[in-house]
Backbone as CSV, one residue per row, in Angstrom:
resi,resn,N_x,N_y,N_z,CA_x,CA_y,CA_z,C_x,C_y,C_z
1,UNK,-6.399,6.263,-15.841,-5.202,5.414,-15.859,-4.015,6.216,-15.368
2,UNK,-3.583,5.960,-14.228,-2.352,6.422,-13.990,-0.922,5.587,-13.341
3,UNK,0.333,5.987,-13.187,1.416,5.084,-13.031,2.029,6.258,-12.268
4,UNK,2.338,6.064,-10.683,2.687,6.870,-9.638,4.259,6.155,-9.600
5,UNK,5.173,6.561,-9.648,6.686,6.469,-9.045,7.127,6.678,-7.759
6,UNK,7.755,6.066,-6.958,8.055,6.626,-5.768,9.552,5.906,-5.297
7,UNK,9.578,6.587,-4.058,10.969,5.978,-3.959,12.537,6.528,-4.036
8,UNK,12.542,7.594,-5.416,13.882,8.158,-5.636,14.350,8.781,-4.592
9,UNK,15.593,9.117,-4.742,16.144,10.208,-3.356,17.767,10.316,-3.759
10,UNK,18.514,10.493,-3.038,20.020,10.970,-2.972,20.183,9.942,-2.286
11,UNK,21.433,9.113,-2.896,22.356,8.234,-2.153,23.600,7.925,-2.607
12,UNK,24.352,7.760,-1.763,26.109,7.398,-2.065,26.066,6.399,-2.518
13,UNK,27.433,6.250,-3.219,27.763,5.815,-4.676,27.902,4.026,-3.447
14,UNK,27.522,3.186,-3.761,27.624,1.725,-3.550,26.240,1.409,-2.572
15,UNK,25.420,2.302,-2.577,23.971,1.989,-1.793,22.910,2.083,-2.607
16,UNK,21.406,1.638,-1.828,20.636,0.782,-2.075,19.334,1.709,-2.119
17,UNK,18.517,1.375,-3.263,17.109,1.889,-3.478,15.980,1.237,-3.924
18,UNK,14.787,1.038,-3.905,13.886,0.544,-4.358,12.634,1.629,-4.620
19,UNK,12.669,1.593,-5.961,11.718,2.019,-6.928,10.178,1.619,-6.764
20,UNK,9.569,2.349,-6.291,7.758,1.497,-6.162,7.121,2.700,-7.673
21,UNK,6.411,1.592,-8.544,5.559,2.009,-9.348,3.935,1.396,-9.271
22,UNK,3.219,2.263,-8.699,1.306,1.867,-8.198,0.964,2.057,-9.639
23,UNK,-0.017,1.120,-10.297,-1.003,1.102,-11.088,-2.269,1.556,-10.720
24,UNK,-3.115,2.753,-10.954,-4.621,3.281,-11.184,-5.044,2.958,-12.123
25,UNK,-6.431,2.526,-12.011,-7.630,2.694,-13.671,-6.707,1.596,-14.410
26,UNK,-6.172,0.416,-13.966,-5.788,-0.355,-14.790,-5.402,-1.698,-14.110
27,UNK,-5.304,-3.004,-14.488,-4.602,-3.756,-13.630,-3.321,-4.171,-14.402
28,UNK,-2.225,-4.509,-13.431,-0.705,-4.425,-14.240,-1.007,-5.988,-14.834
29,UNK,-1.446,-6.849,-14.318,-1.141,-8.440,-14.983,-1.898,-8.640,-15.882
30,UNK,-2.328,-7.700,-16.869,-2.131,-7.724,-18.048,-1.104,-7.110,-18.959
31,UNK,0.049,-6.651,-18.350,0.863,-5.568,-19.111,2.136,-6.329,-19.375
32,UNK,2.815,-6.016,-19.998,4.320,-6.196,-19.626,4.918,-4.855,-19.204
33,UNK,5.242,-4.376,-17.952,5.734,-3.355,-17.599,7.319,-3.492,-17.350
34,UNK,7.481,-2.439,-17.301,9.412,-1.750,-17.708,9.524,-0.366,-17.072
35,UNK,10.859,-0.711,-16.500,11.295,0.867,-16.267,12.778,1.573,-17.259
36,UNK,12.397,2.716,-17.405,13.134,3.427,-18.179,13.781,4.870,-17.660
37,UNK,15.153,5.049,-17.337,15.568,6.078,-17.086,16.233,7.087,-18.040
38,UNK,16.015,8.653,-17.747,16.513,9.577,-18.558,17.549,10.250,-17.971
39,UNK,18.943,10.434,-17.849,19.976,11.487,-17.751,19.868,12.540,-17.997
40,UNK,20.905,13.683,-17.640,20.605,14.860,-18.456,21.736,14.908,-19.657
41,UNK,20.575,14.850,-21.081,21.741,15.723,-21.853,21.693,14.382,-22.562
42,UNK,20.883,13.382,-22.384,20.672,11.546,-22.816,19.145,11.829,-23.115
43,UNK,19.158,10.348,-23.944,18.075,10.228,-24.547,17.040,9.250,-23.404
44,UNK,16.056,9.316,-23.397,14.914,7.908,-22.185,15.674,6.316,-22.461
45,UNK,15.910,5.655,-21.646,16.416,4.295,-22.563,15.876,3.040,-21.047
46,UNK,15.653,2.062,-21.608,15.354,0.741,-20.924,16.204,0.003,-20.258
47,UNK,15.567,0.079,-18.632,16.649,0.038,-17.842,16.359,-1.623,-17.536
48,UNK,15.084,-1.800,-17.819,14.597,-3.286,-16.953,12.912,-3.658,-17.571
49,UNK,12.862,-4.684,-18.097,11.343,-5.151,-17.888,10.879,-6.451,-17.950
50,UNK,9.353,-6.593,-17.682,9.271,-8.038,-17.102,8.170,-8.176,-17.835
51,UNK,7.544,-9.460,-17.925,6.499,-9.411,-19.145,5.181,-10.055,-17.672
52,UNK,4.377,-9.991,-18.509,3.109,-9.949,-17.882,2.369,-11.104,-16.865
53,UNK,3.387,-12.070,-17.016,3.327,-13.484,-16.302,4.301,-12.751,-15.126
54,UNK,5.429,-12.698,-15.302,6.339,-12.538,-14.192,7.831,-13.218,-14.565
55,UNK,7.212,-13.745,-15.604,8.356,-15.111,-16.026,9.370,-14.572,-16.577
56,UNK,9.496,-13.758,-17.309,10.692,-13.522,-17.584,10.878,-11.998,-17.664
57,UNK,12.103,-11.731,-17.530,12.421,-10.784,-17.076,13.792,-9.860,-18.330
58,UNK,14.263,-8.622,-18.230,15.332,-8.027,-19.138,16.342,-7.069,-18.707
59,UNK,17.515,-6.851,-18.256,17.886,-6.013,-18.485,18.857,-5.216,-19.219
60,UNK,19.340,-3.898,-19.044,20.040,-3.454,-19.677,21.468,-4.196,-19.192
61,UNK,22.504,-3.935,-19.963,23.521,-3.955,-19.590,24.240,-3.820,-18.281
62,UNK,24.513,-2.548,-18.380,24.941,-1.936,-17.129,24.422,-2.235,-15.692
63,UNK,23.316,-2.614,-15.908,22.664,-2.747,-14.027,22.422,-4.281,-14.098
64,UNK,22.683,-4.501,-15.080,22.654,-6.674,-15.064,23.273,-7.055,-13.445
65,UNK,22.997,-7.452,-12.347,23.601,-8.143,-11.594,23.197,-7.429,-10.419
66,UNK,22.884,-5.805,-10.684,22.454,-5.098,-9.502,21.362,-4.628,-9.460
67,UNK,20.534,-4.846,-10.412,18.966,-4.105,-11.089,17.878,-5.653,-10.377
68,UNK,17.159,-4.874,-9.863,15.683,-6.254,-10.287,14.557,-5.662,-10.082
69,UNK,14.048,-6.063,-11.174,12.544,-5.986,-11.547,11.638,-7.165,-10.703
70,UNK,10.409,-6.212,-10.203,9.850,-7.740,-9.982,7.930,-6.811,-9.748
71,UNK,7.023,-7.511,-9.865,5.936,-6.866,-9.736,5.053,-7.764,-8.326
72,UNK,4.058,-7.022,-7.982,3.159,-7.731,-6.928,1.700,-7.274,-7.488
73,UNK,1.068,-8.484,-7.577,0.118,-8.082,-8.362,-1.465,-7.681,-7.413
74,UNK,-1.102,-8.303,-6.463,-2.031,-7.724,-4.901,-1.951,-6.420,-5.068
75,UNK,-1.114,-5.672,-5.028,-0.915,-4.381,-4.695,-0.739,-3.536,-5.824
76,UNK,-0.873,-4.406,-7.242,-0.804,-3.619,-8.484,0.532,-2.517,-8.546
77,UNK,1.374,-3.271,-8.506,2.575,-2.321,-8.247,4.057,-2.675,-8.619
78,UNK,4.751,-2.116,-9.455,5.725,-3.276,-9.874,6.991,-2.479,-9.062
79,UNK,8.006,-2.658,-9.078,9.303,-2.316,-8.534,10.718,-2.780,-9.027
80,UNK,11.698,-1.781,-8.830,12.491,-1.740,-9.110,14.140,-1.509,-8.034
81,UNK,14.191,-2.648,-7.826,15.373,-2.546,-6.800,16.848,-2.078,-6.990
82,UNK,17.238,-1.426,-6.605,18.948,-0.850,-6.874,20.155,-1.243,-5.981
83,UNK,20.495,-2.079,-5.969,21.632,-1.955,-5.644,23.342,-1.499,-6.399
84,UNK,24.262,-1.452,-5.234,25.599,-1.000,-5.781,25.324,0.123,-6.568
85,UNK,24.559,0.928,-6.143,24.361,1.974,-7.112,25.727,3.223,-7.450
86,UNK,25.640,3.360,-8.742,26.720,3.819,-9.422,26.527,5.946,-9.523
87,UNK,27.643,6.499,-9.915,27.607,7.751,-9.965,26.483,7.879,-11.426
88,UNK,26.673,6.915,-12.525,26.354,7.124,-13.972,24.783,6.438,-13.614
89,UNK,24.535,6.151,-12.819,22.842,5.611,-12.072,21.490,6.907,-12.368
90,UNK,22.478,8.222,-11.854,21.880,9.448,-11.724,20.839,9.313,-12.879
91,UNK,19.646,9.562,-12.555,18.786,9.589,-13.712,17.262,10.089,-13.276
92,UNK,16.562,10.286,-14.028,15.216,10.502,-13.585,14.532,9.009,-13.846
93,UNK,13.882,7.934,-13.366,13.594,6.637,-13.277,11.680,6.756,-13.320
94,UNK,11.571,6.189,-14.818,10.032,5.914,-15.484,9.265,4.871,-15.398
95,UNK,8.679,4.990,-15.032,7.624,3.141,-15.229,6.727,3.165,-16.406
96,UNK,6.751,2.216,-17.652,5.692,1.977,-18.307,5.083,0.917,-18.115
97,UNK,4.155,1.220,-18.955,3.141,-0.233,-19.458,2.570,-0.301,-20.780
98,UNK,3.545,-1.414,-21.030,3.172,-1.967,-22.721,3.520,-0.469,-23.091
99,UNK,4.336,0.245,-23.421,4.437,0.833,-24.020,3.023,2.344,-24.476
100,UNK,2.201,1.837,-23.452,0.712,2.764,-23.651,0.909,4.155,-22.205
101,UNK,1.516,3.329,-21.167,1.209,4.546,-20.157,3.033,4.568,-19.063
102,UNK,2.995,5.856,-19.156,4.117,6.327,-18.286,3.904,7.130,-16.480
103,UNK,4.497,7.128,-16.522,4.563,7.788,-15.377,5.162,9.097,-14.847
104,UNK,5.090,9.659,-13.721,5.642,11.166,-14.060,7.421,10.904,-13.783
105,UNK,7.641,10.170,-13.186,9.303,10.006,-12.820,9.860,10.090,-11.502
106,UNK,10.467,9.320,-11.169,11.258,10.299,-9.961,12.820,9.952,-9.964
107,UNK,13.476,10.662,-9.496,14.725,11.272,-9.596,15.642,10.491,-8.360
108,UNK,16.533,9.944,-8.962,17.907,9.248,-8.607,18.877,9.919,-8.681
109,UNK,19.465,10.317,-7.525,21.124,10.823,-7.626,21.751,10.531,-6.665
110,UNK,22.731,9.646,-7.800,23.707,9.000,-7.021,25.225,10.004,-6.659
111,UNK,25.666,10.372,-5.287,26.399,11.147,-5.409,26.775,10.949,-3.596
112,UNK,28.442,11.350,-3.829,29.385,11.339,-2.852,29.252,12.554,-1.803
């Protein structure tokens, strides 16, 4: 069972990223999967998740309006889109499932 991240990189403060998380040794449409980012010097916290239909969806606060979650289940792979991305964005960016499997991370920095 594994959960591959891809995607992160360096970008200026009001641009655009998309997060790809691949499912191994598992299929996602049984999960409710979520992504979760860590700061430095912050605790892991829930940035976005979607439940196992597709139907509904969560997010945090802060990225409400510029965050979307959405999964493809062909490709076993869920994602995470960024826009307007912010300086306080900077984070290392996690994919779970159901709360059983993570992923290794990859790294967002948002910067001028």
């Amino acid at each position: 069972v594994q959960l591959v991240e891809s995607g992160g990189g360096l970008v200026q403060p009001g641009g655009s990223l998309r997060l790809s998380c691949a499912a191994s040794g598992f299929t996602i449409s049984g999960y409710d999967m979520s992504w979760h980012r860590q700061a430095p010097g912050k605790e892991r916290a829930l940035v976005a998740a979607i439940t196992s239909s597709g139907l509904i969806t969560n997010y945090e606060d802060s990225v409400k309006g510029r965050f979307t979650i959405s999964r493809d289940k062909a490709k076993n792979t869920v994602y995470l889109r960024m826009n307007s991305l912010k300086l306080e964005d900077t984070a290392v960016y996690y994919c779970n499932a159901d709360s059983k499997y993570w992923g290794q991370g990859t790294q967002v920095t948002v910067s001028s």
